[in-house]
C-alpha positions as CSV (number, residue, x, y, z in Angstrom):
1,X,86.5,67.3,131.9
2,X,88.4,65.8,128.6
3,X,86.3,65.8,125.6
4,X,85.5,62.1,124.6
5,X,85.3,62.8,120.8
6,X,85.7,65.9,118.3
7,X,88.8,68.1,118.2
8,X,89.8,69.7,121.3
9,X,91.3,73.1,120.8
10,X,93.7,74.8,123.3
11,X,94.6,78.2,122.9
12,X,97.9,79.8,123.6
13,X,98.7,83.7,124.2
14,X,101.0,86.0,125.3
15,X,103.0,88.8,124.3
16,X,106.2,86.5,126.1
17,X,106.9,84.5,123.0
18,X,109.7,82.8,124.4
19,X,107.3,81.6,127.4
20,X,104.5,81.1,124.6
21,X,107.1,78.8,122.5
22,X,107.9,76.7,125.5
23,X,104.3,76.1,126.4
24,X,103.7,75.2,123.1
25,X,106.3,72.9,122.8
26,X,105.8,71.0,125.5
27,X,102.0,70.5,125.1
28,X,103.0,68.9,121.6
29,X,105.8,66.5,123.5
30,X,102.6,65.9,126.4
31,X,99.5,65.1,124.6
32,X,99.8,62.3,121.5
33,X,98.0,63.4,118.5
34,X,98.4,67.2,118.7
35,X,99.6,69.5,116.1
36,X,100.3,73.8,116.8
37,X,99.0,76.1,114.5
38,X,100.7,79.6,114.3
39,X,99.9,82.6,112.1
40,X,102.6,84.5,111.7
41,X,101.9,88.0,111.0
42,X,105.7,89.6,111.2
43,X,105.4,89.2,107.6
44,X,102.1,90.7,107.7
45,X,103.7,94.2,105.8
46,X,104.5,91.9,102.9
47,X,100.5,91.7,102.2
48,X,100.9,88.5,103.3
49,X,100.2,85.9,106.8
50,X,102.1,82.4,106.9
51,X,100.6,80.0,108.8
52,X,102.9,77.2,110.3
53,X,101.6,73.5,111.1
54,X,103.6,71.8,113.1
55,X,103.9,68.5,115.7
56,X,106.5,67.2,118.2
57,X,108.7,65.8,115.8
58,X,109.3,69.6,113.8
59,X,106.9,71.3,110.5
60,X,104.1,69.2,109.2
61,X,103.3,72.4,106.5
62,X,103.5,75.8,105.8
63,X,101.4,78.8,103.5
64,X,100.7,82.0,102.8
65,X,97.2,83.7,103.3
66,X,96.8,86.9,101.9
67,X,95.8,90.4,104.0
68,X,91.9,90.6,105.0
69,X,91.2,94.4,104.7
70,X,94.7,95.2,105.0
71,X,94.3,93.5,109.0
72,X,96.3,90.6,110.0
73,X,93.6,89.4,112.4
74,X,91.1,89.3,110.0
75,X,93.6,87.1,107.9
76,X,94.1,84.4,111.0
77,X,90.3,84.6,111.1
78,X,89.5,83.6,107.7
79,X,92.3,81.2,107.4
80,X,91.7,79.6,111.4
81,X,88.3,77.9,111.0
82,X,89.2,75.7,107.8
83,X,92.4,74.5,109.4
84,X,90.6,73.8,112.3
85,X,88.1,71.8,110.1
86,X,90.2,69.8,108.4
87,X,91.8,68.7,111.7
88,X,88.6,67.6,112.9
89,X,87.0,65.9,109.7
90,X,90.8,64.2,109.1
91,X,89.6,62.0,112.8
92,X,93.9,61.9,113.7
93,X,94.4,64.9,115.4
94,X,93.7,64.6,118.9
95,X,94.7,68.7,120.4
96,X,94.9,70.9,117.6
97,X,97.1,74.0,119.9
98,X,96.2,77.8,118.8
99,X,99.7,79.0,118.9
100,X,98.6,83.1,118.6
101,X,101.0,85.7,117.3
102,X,103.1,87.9,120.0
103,X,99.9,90.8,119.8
104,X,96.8,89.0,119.4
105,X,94.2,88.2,122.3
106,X,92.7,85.2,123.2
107,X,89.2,86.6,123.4
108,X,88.3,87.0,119.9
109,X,89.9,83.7,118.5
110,X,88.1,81.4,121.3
111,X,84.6,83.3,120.8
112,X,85.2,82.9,116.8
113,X,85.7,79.1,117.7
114,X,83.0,78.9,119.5
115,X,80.8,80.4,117.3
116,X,81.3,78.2,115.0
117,X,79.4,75.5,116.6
118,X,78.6,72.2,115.8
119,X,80.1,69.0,117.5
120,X,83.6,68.7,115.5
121,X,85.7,71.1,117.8
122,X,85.1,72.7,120.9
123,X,87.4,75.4,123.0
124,X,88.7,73.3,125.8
125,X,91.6,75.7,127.4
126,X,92.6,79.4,127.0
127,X,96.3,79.4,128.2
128,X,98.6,82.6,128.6
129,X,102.2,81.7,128.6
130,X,103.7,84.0,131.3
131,X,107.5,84.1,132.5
132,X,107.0,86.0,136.0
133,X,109.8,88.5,135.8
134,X,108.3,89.8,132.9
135,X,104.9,90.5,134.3
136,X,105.5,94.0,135.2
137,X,107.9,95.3,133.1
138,X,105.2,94.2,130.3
139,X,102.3,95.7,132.3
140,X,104.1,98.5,132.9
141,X,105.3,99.5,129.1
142,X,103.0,102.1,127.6
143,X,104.5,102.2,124.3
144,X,102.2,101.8,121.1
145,X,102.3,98.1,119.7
146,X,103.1,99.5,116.3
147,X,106.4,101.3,118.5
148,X,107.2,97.7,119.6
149,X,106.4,95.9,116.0
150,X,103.8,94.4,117.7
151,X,100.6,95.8,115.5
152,X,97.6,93.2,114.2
153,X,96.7,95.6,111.8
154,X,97.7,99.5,110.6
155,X,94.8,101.0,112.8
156,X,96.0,99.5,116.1
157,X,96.3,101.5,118.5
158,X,96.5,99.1,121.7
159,X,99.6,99.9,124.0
160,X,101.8,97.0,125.2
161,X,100.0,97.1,128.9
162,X,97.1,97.0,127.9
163,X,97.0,94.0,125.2
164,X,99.0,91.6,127.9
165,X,96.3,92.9,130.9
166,X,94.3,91.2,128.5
167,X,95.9,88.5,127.5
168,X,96.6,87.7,131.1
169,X,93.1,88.7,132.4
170,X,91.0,86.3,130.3
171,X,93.0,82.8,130.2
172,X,91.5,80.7,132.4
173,X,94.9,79.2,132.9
174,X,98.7,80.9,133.5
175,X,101.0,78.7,132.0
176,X,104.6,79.6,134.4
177,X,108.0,79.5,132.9
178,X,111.0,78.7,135.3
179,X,112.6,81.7,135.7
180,X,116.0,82.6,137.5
181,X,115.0,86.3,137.7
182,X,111.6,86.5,139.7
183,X,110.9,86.9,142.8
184,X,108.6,86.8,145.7
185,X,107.3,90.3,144.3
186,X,107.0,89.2,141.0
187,X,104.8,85.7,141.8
188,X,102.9,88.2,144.4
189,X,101.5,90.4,141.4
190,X,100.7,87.5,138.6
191,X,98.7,85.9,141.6
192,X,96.9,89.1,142.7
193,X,96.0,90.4,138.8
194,X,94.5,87.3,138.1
195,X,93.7,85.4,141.4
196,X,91.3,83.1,140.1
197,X,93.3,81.4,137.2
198,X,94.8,78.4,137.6
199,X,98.7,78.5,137.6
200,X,100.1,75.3,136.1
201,X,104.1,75.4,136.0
202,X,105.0,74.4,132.0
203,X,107.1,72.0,133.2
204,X,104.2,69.8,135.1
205,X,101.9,67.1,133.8
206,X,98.9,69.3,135.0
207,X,99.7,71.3,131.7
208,X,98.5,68.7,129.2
209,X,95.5,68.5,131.9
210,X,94.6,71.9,131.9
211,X,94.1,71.7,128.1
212,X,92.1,69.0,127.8
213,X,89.8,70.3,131.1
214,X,87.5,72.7,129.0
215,X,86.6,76.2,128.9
216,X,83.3,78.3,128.9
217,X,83.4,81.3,126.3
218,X,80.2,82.6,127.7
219,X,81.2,82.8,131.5
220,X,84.9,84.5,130.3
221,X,83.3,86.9,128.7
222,X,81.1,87.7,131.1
223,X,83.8,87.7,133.8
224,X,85.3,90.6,131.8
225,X,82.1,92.8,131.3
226,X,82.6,95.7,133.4
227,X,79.3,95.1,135.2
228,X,79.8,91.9,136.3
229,X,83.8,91.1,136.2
230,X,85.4,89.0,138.8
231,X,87.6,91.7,140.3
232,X,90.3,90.9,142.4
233,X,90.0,91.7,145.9
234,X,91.5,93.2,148.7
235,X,95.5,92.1,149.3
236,X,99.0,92.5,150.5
237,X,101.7,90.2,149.6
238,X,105.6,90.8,149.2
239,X,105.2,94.5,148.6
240,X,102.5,93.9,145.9
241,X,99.3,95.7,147.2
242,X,95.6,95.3,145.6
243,X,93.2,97.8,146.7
244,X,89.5,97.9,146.3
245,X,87.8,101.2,146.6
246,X,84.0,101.0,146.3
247,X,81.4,104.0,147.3
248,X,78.1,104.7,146.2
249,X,78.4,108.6,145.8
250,X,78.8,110.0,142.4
251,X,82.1,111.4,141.2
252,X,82.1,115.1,140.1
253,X,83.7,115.0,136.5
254,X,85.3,117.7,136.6
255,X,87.8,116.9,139.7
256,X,88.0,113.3,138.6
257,X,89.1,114.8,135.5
258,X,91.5,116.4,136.7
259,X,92.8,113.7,138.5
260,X,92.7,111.0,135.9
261,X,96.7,111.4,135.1
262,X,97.7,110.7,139.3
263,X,94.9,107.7,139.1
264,X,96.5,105.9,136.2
265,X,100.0,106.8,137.0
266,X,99.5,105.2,140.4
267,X,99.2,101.4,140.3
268,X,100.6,99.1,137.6
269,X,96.9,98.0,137.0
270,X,93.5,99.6,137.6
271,X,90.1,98.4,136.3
272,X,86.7,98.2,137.5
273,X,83.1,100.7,136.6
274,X,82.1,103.9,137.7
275,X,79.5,106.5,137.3
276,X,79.7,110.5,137.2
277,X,77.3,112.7,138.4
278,X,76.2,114.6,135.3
279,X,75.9,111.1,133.7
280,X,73.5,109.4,136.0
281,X,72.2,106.5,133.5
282,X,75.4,105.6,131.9
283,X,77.9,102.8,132.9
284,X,81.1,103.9,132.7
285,X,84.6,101.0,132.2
286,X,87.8,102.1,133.8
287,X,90.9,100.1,132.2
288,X,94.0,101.3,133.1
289,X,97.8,99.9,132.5
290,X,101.3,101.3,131.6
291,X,99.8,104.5,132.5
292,X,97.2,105.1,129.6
293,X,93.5,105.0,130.8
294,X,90.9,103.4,128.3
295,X,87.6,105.2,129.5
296,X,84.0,104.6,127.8
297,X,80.3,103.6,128.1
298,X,79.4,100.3,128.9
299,X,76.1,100.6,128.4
300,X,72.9,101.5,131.1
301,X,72.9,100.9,134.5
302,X,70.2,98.6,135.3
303,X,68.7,101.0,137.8
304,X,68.1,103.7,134.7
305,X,65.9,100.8,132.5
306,X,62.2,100.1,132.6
307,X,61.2,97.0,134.4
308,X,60.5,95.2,131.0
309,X,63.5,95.9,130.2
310,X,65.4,93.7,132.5
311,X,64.1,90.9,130.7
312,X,66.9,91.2,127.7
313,X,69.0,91.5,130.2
314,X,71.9,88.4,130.7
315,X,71.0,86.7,133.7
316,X,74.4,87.1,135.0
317,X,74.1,90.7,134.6
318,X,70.5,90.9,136.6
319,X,72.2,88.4,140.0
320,X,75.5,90.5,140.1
321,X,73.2,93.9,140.2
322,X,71.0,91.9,142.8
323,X,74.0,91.5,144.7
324,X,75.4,95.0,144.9
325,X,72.1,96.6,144.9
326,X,71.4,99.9,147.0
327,X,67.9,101.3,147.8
328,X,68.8,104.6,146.5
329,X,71.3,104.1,143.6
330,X,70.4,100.4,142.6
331,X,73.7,99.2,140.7
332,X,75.6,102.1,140.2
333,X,78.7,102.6,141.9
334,X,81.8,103.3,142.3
335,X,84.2,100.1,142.1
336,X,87.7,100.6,141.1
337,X,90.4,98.0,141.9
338,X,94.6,99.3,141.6
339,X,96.9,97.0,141.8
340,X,100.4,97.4,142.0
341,X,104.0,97.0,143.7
342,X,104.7,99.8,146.4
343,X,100.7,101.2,146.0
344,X,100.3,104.4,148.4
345,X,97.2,102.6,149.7
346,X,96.5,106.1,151.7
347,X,97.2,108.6,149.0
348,X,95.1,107.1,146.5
349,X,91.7,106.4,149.0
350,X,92.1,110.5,149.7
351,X,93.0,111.3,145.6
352,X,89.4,109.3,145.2
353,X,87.5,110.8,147.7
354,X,88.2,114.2,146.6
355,X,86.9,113.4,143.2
356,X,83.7,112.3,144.9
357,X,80.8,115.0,144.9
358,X,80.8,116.9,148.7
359,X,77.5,116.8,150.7
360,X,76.6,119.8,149.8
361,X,76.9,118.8,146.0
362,X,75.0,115.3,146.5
363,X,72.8,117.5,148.4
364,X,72.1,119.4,145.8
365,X,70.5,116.3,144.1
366,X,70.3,114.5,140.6
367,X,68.9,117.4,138.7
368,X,71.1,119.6,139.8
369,X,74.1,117.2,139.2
370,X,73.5,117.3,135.7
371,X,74.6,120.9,135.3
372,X,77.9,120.0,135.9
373,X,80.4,120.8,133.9
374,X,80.8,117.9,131.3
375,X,84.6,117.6,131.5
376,X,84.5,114.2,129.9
377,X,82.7,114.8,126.7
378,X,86.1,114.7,124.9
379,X,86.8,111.0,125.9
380,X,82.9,110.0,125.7
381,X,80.1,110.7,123.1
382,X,77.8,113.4,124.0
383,X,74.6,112.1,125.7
Protein backbone atom coordinates (compact mmCIF):
# COMPACT_ATOMS: atom_id res chain seq x y z
CA UNK A 1 0.00 0.00 0.00
CA UNK A 2 1.38 3.72 -0.90
CA UNK A 3 2.23 5.65 2.09
CA UNK A 4 -0.33 8.68 2.35
CA UNK A 5 2.13 11.05 4.09
CA UNK A 6 5.96 11.07 5.30
CA UNK A 7 8.88 10.29 3.04
CA UNK A 8 8.74 7.04 1.38
CA UNK A 9 12.27 5.54 0.92
CA UNK A 10 13.07 2.94 -1.82
CA UNK A 11 16.18 1.23 -1.72
CA UNK A 12 18.27 0.20 -4.63
CA UNK A 13 21.24 -2.57 -4.70
CA UNK A 14 23.32 -4.53 -6.68
CA UNK A 15 26.65 -5.27 -7.46
CA UNK A 16 25.22 -4.70 -11.59
CA UNK A 17 25.71 -0.97 -11.55
CA UNK A 18 24.74 -0.50 -14.93
CA UNK A 19 21.29 -2.40 -14.10
CA UNK A 20 21.39 -0.40 -10.69
CA UNK A 21 21.82 3.05 -12.72
CA UNK A 22 18.93 2.15 -15.08
CA UNK A 23 16.59 1.39 -12.25
CA UNK A 24 17.43 4.31 -10.67
CA UNK A 25 16.92 6.43 -13.44
CA UNK A 26 13.85 5.42 -14.36
CA UNK A 27 12.17 5.56 -10.89
CA UNK A 28 13.22 9.29 -10.88
CA UNK A 29 11.50 9.84 -14.63
CA UNK A 30 8.27 7.48 -12.88
CA UNK A 31 7.45 8.94 -9.63
CA UNK A 32 7.13 13.09 -9.38
CA UNK A 33 8.79 14.40 -6.44
CA UNK A 34 11.72 11.89 -6.03
CA UNK A 35 15.24 12.61 -5.67
CA UNK A 36 18.42 9.57 -5.66
CA UNK A 37 20.85 9.64 -3.07
CA UNK A 38 24.26 7.81 -3.83
CA UNK A 39 27.34 7.47 -1.65
CA UNK A 40 30.03 7.05 -3.57
CA UNK A 41 32.72 5.23 -1.93
CA UNK A 42 35.31 4.67 -5.08
CA UNK A 43 36.84 7.61 -3.61
CA UNK A 44 36.62 6.12 -0.22
CA UNK A 45 40.88 5.58 -0.31
CA UNK A 46 41.08 9.37 -0.46
CA UNK A 47 39.73 9.46 3.36
CA UNK A 48 36.91 10.65 1.95
CA UNK A 49 32.78 9.51 0.77
CA UNK A 50 30.88 11.90 -1.82
CA UNK A 51 27.47 11.73 -1.69
CA UNK A 52 25.48 12.73 -4.89
CA UNK A 53 21.80 14.27 -4.84
CA UNK A 54 20.23 14.06 -7.67
CA UNK A 55 16.44 14.23 -9.71
CA UNK A 56 15.14 13.51 -13.24
CA UNK A 57 16.34 16.56 -14.60
CA UNK A 58 20.45 15.77 -13.68
CA UNK A 59 22.51 16.87 -9.91
CA UNK A 60 20.57 18.72 -7.38
CA UNK A 61 24.06 18.63 -4.91
CA UNK A 62 27.07 17.12 -4.10
CA UNK A 63 29.71 16.72 -0.74
CA UNK A 64 32.20 15.06 0.82
CA UNK A 65 31.76 13.10 4.22
CA UNK A 66 34.85 12.11 5.84
CA UNK A 67 35.89 8.17 6.73
CA UNK A 68 34.02 6.68 9.90
CA UNK A 69 36.73 4.40 11.49
CA UNK A 70 38.47 4.21 8.41
CA UNK A 71 34.92 2.22 6.97
CA UNK A 72 32.98 3.51 4.16
CA UNK A 73 29.80 2.02 5.44
CA UNK A 74 29.98 3.60 8.59
CA UNK A 75 30.47 6.93 6.52
CA UNK A 76 26.98 6.26 4.42
CA UNK A 77 25.61 5.54 7.91
CA UNK A 78 26.38 8.65 9.63
CA UNK A 79 25.85 10.78 6.70
CA UNK A 80 22.26 8.70 5.40
CA UNK A 81 19.88 9.56 8.27
CA UNK A 82 20.32 13.50 8.12
CA UNK A 83 19.81 13.53 4.39
CA UNK A 84 17.05 11.47 4.80
CA UNK A 85 15.73 13.99 7.37
CA UNK A 86 15.94 16.90 5.64
CA UNK A 87 14.03 15.30 2.77
CA UNK A 88 11.33 14.62 5.01
CA UNK A 89 11.05 17.89 7.29
CA UNK A 90 11.64 20.00 3.62
CA UNK A 91 7.52 18.37 2.95
CA UNK A 92 8.71 18.35 -1.27
CA UNK A 93 10.22 15.29 -1.72
CA UNK A 94 7.85 12.68 -2.37
CA UNK A 95 10.48 9.06 -2.99
CA UNK A 96 13.72 9.86 -1.70
CA UNK A 97 15.64 6.49 -3.76
CA UNK A 98 18.77 4.84 -1.75
CA UNK A 99 20.88 4.53 -4.69
CA UNK A 100 23.68 1.98 -2.68
CA UNK A 101 27.31 1.80 -3.85
CA UNK A 102 28.34 -1.37 -6.18
CA UNK A 103 29.37 -3.54 -2.59
CA UNK A 104 27.03 -2.59 -0.09
CA UNK A 105 23.81 -4.69 1.11
CA UNK A 106 20.47 -3.67 1.42
CA UNK A 107 20.03 -5.25 4.85
CA UNK A 108 21.87 -3.03 7.02
CA UNK A 109 20.83 0.36 5.31
CA UNK A 110 16.87 -0.60 5.44
CA UNK A 111 17.16 -1.86 9.22
CA UNK A 112 19.30 1.49 10.09
CA UNK A 113 16.15 3.30 8.46
CA UNK A 114 13.95 1.64 10.16
CA UNK A 115 15.39 1.96 13.31
CA UNK A 116 15.16 5.18 13.23
CA UNK A 117 11.55 5.39 13.77
CA UNK A 118 9.22 7.99 14.01
CA UNK A 119 6.44 8.91 11.40
CA UNK A 120 8.78 11.17 8.83
CA UNK A 121 10.12 8.20 6.67
CA UNK A 122 9.46 4.76 6.42
CA UNK A 123 11.16 1.83 4.15
CA UNK A 124 8.61 1.21 1.56
CA UNK A 125 10.74 -1.09 -1.20
CA UNK A 126 14.07 -2.99 -1.14
CA UNK A 127 14.91 -3.32 -4.85
CA UNK A 128 18.05 -5.29 -6.44
CA UNK A 129 18.76 -4.14 -9.92
CA UNK A 130 19.55 -7.48 -11.72
CA UNK A 131 20.60 -7.84 -15.58
CA UNK A 132 19.84 -11.73 -15.92
CA UNK A 133 22.89 -12.80 -17.91
CA UNK A 134 24.90 -11.63 -15.16
CA UNK A 135 23.29 -13.65 -12.51
CA UNK A 136 25.66 -16.48 -12.57
CA UNK A 137 28.75 -15.29 -13.68
CA UNK A 138 28.29 -12.88 -10.51
CA UNK A 139 27.27 -15.76 -8.28
CA UNK A 140 29.72 -17.77 -9.44
CA UNK A 141 32.95 -15.27 -8.94
CA UNK A 142 34.79 -16.13 -5.82
CA UNK A 143 37.20 -13.41 -5.92
CA UNK A 144 37.73 -11.04 -2.73
CA UNK A 145 35.81 -7.69 -3.12
CA UNK A 146 38.98 -5.86 -2.32
CA UNK A 147 40.42 -8.14 -5.73
CA UNK A 148 37.42 -6.63 -7.65
CA UNK A 149 37.74 -2.81 -6.04
CA UNK A 150 34.68 -3.55 -4.58
CA UNK A 151 35.68 -3.32 -0.64
CA UNK A 152 33.21 -1.13 1.96
CA UNK A 153 35.96 -0.95 4.24
CA UNK A 154 39.95 -2.32 4.56
CA UNK A 155 38.74 -5.37 6.78
CA UNK A 156 36.30 -6.73 4.13
CA UNK A 157 36.56 -9.84 3.46
CA UNK A 158 33.16 -10.76 1.59
CA UNK A 159 33.73 -12.52 -1.86
CA UNK A 160 31.84 -11.25 -4.90
CA UNK A 161 29.24 -14.43 -4.65
CA UNK A 162 28.53 -14.07 -1.61
CA UNK A 163 27.71 -10.13 -1.24
CA UNK A 164 25.23 -10.36 -4.55
CA UNK A 165 23.53 -13.87 -2.95
CA UNK A 166 22.76 -11.31 -0.62
CA UNK A 167 21.91 -8.62 -2.29
CA UNK A 168 19.67 -10.65 -4.39
CA UNK A 169 18.35 -12.91 -1.50
CA UNK A 170 16.86 -10.05 0.67
CA UNK A 171 15.05 -7.51 -1.85
CA UNK A 172 11.71 -8.02 -1.78
CA UNK A 173 11.63 -6.99 -5.40
CA UNK A 174 14.09 -7.94 -8.63
CA UNK A 175 14.20 -5.07 -10.71
CA UNK A 176 14.99 -6.94 -14.66
CA UNK A 177 17.03 -5.17 -17.17
CA UNK A 178 16.41 -6.06 -20.93
CA UNK A 179 19.06 -8.02 -21.84
CA UNK A 180 20.07 -9.40 -25.44
CA UNK A 181 22.36 -12.01 -23.76
CA UNK A 182 20.10 -14.21 -21.36
CA UNK A 183 18.45 -16.99 -21.72
CA UNK A 184 15.88 -19.41 -20.76
CA UNK A 185 18.76 -20.80 -18.28
CA UNK A 186 19.58 -17.62 -17.10
CA UNK A 187 15.71 -16.35 -16.16
CA UNK A 188 15.41 -20.19 -14.79
CA UNK A 189 18.10 -19.48 -11.92
CA UNK A 190 17.13 -15.67 -10.81
CA UNK A 191 13.51 -17.21 -10.53
CA UNK A 192 14.64 -20.37 -8.52
CA UNK A 193 17.29 -18.36 -6.05
CA UNK A 194 14.80 -16.18 -5.14
CA UNK A 195 11.27 -17.57 -6.00
CA UNK A 196 9.28 -15.44 -3.82
CA UNK A 197 10.42 -11.91 -4.96
CA UNK A 198 8.52 -10.12 -7.14
CA UNK A 199 10.18 -9.57 -10.61
CA UNK A 200 9.13 -6.22 -12.12
CA UNK A 201 10.76 -5.58 -15.64
CA UNK A 202 12.56 -1.78 -15.22
CA UNK A 203 10.95 -0.81 -18.11
CA UNK A 204 7.11 -1.33 -16.66
CA UNK A 205 4.89 0.95 -14.66
CA UNK A 206 4.72 -1.80 -11.91
CA UNK A 207 8.35 -0.37 -10.98
CA UNK A 208 7.26 2.96 -9.56
CA UNK A 209 4.46 0.60 -7.86
CA UNK A 210 6.62 -1.68 -6.38
CA UNK A 211 8.39 1.27 -4.56
CA UNK A 212 5.67 2.86 -3.19
CA UNK A 213 3.96 -0.84 -2.04
CA UNK A 214 6.01 -1.11 1.30
CA UNK A 215 8.35 -3.30 2.98
CA UNK A 216 8.56 -5.12 6.43
CA UNK A 217 12.19 -5.05 7.91
CA UNK A 218 11.23 -7.35 10.59
CA UNK A 219 9.77 -10.28 8.37
CA UNK A 220 13.08 -9.83 5.74
CA UNK A 221 15.11 -10.39 8.33
CA UNK A 222 13.52 -13.11 9.66
CA UNK A 223 13.18 -14.71 6.25
CA UNK A 224 16.95 -14.79 6.17
CA UNK A 225 17.67 -16.29 9.82
CA UNK A 226 18.88 -19.64 9.23
CA UNK A 227 16.17 -21.16 11.41
CA UNK A 228 13.36 -19.88 9.89
CA UNK A 229 14.46 -18.70 6.12
CA UNK A 230 12.09 -19.09 3.27
CA UNK A 231 14.13 -21.61 1.34
CA UNK A 232 13.50 -22.34 -2.04
CA UNK A 233 12.09 -25.53 -2.90
CA UNK A 234 12.31 -28.40 -4.94
CA UNK A 235 12.73 -27.55 -9.04
CA UNK A 236 13.79 -28.13 -12.48
CA UNK A 237 13.61 -25.58 -15.10
CA UNK A 238 15.78 -25.09 -18.48
CA UNK A 239 18.76 -27.00 -17.04
CA UNK A 240 18.70 -24.99 -13.76
CA UNK A 241 18.08 -27.64 -10.93
CA UNK A 242 17.17 -26.64 -7.10
CA UNK A 243 17.52 -29.50 -4.78
CA UNK A 244 16.34 -29.83 -1.24
CA UNK A 245 17.96 -32.30 0.95
CA UNK A 246 16.52 -32.56 4.45
CA UNK A 247 17.12 -35.66 7.09
CA UNK A 248 17.02 -35.72 10.64
CA UNK A 249 20.18 -37.86 11.36
CA UNK A 250 23.20 -36.09 12.55
CA UNK A 251 26.19 -35.50 10.27
CA UNK A 252 29.54 -37.00 11.48
CA UNK A 253 32.10 -33.94 11.37
CA UNK A 254 34.62 -35.44 10.44
CA UNK A 255 33.37 -37.00 6.90
CA UNK A 256 31.33 -33.88 6.32
CA UNK A 257 34.59 -32.24 6.79
CA UNK A 258 36.07 -33.85 4.48
CA UNK A 259 33.65 -33.30 2.05
CA UNK A 260 32.95 -29.57 2.50
CA UNK A 261 35.29 -28.62 -0.78
CA UNK A 262 32.86 -31.19 -3.35
CA UNK A 263 29.66 -29.63 -1.36
CA UNK A 264 30.49 -26.09 -2.15
CA UNK A 265 32.09 -26.65 -5.41
CA UNK A 266 28.90 -28.35 -6.52
CA UNK A 267 25.98 -25.92 -7.10
CA UNK A 268 26.28 -22.24 -7.85
CA UNK A 269 24.30 -21.60 -4.51
CA UNK A 270 23.86 -23.64 -1.38
CA UNK A 271 22.30 -22.37 1.99
CA UNK A 272 20.18 -23.72 4.56
CA UNK A 273 21.15 -25.11 8.71
CA UNK A 274 22.52 -28.08 9.89
CA UNK A 275 23.63 -29.87 12.98
CA UNK A 276 26.74 -32.21 13.74
CA UNK A 277 26.78 -34.87 15.96
CA UNK A 278 29.44 -33.87 18.49
CA UNK A 279 27.57 -30.55 18.54
CA UNK A 280 24.15 -31.59 19.59
CA UNK A 281 22.73 -28.09 20.98
CA UNK A 282 24.27 -25.76 18.42
CA UNK A 283 22.57 -24.39 15.17
CA UNK A 284 24.74 -24.49 12.61
CA UNK A 285 24.31 -21.73 8.98
CA UNK A 286 25.49 -23.11 5.80
CA UNK A 287 26.09 -20.20 3.05
CA UNK A 288 27.75 -21.15 0.24
CA UNK A 289 28.55 -19.27 -3.35
CA UNK A 290 31.42 -18.93 -5.89
CA UNK A 291 32.74 -21.82 -4.16
CA UNK A 292 33.69 -20.38 -0.61
CA UNK A 293 31.48 -21.80 2.32
CA UNK A 294 30.65 -19.35 5.27
CA UNK A 295 30.07 -21.82 8.19
CA UNK A 296 29.06 -20.73 11.89
CA UNK A 297 26.75 -20.87 14.99
CA UNK A 298 23.50 -19.61 14.73
CA UNK A 299 22.70 -19.86 17.99
CA UNK A 300 20.67 -23.00 20.10
CA UNK A 301 18.34 -25.23 18.78
CA UNK A 302 15.13 -24.79 20.38
CA UNK A 303 15.02 -28.41 21.40
CA UNK A 304 18.46 -27.82 23.63
CA UNK A 305 16.63 -24.69 25.78
CA UNK A 306 14.56 -24.91 28.96
CA UNK A 307 10.88 -24.44 28.48
CA UNK A 308 11.08 -20.82 29.97
CA UNK A 309 13.21 -20.14 27.73
CA UNK A 310 11.09 -20.29 24.74
CA UNK A 311 9.45 -17.30 25.89
CA UNK A 312 12.38 -14.82 24.56
CA UNK A 313 12.10 -16.63 21.80
CA UNK A 314 10.68 -14.60 18.35
CA UNK A 315 7.43 -15.93 17.68
CA UNK A 316 8.36 -16.64 14.19
CA UNK A 317 11.12 -18.67 15.42
CA UNK A 318 8.84 -20.90 17.95
CA UNK A 319 5.83 -21.65 14.64
CA UNK A 320 8.60 -22.54 12.08
CA UNK A 321 10.15 -25.11 14.84
CA UNK A 322 6.41 -26.21 15.50
CA UNK A 323 6.32 -26.94 11.98
CA UNK A 324 9.34 -29.08 11.45
CA UNK A 325 9.19 -30.57 14.77
CA UNK A 326 10.32 -34.35 15.36
CA UNK A 327 9.54 -36.33 18.56
CA UNK A 328 13.06 -37.24 18.93
CA UNK A 329 15.23 -34.38 17.62
CA UNK A 330 12.64 -31.43 17.93
CA UNK A 331 14.04 -28.74 15.44
CA UNK A 332 17.28 -29.92 14.55
CA UNK A 333 17.95 -31.06 11.15
CA UNK A 334 19.46 -31.30 8.35
CA UNK A 335 18.12 -28.77 5.62
CA UNK A 336 20.41 -27.79 2.90
CA UNK A 337 19.11 -26.33 -0.46
CA UNK A 338 21.89 -26.33 -3.81
CA UNK A 339 20.98 -24.67 -6.46
CA UNK A 340 22.49 -24.53 -9.64
CA UNK A 341 22.79 -25.07 -13.66
CA UNK A 342 23.69 -28.73 -14.59
CA UNK A 343 23.35 -29.94 -10.50
CA UNK A 344 24.29 -33.84 -10.31
CA UNK A 345 21.10 -34.17 -8.38
CA UNK A 346 22.29 -38.04 -7.71
CA UNK A 347 25.95 -37.39 -6.82
CA UNK A 348 25.29 -34.85 -4.30
CA UNK A 349 22.10 -36.87 -2.34
CA UNK A 350 24.98 -39.94 -2.09
CA UNK A 351 28.11 -37.19 -1.23
CA UNK A 352 25.39 -36.07 1.76
CA UNK A 353 24.43 -39.23 2.89
CA UNK A 354 27.79 -40.44 3.37
CA UNK A 355 28.56 -37.58 5.69
CA UNK A 356 25.57 -38.67 7.75
CA UNK A 357 26.41 -40.80 10.90
CA UNK A 358 25.77 -44.85 9.95
CA UNK A 359 23.33 -46.87 12.19
CA UNK A 360 25.75 -48.19 13.97
CA UNK A 361 27.10 -44.61 14.83
CA UNK A 362 23.44 -43.11 15.67
CA UNK A 363 23.24 -46.21 17.47
CA UNK A 364 25.81 -45.57 19.48
CA UNK A 365 23.75 -42.62 20.87
CA UNK A 366 24.18 -38.82 21.88
CA UNK A 367 26.77 -39.39 24.46
CA UNK A 368 28.79 -41.22 22.53
CA UNK A 369 28.48 -38.84 19.57
CA UNK A 370 30.15 -36.29 21.40
CA UNK A 371 33.47 -38.12 21.27
CA UNK A 372 33.82 -37.52 17.84
CA UNK A 373 36.46 -36.11 16.48
CA UNK A 374 35.91 -32.26 16.44
CA UNK A 375 37.05 -31.60 12.87
CA UNK A 376 35.27 -28.27 12.78
CA UNK A 377 36.71 -26.50 15.71
CA UNK A 378 38.96 -24.53 13.23
CA UNK A 379 36.02 -22.90 11.42
CA UNK A 380 33.75 -22.71 14.86
CA UNK A 381 34.61 -21.60 18.45
CA UNK A 382 35.20 -24.29 20.81
CA UNK A 383 32.08 -25.23 22.88
Amino acid sequence: MERDRGLSVAIVAGLHSDARKEVVDRLLRAVPGSVALHHDMASASDGAVLRLVRDASGPVSSAETPLVNDCACCALREDLLPELERLADGGLTRLAVVDLWDSVEPKAVAELIAGHGGDGMAVTSVITAVDPALVLPYLANGDDLAEAGLAAAPTDRRTVGDTWARQLEYASVLAVVDSDEADDEDRALLTQLHPTARRVPAASADLARAALAGFDVEGAAAAQHPACALLPQDADEAGVTTFVWHRRRPFHPERLYQALEDLCCAAARSRGRFWLADRPDTLLAWDAAGGALCVESAGPWLASLPDAAWEMVPPVRRAAAALDWDPDHGDRCQHLVFTSPGLDRDGLERLLESCLLTDAEYASGPEAWKSLPAAFDSLLDAA
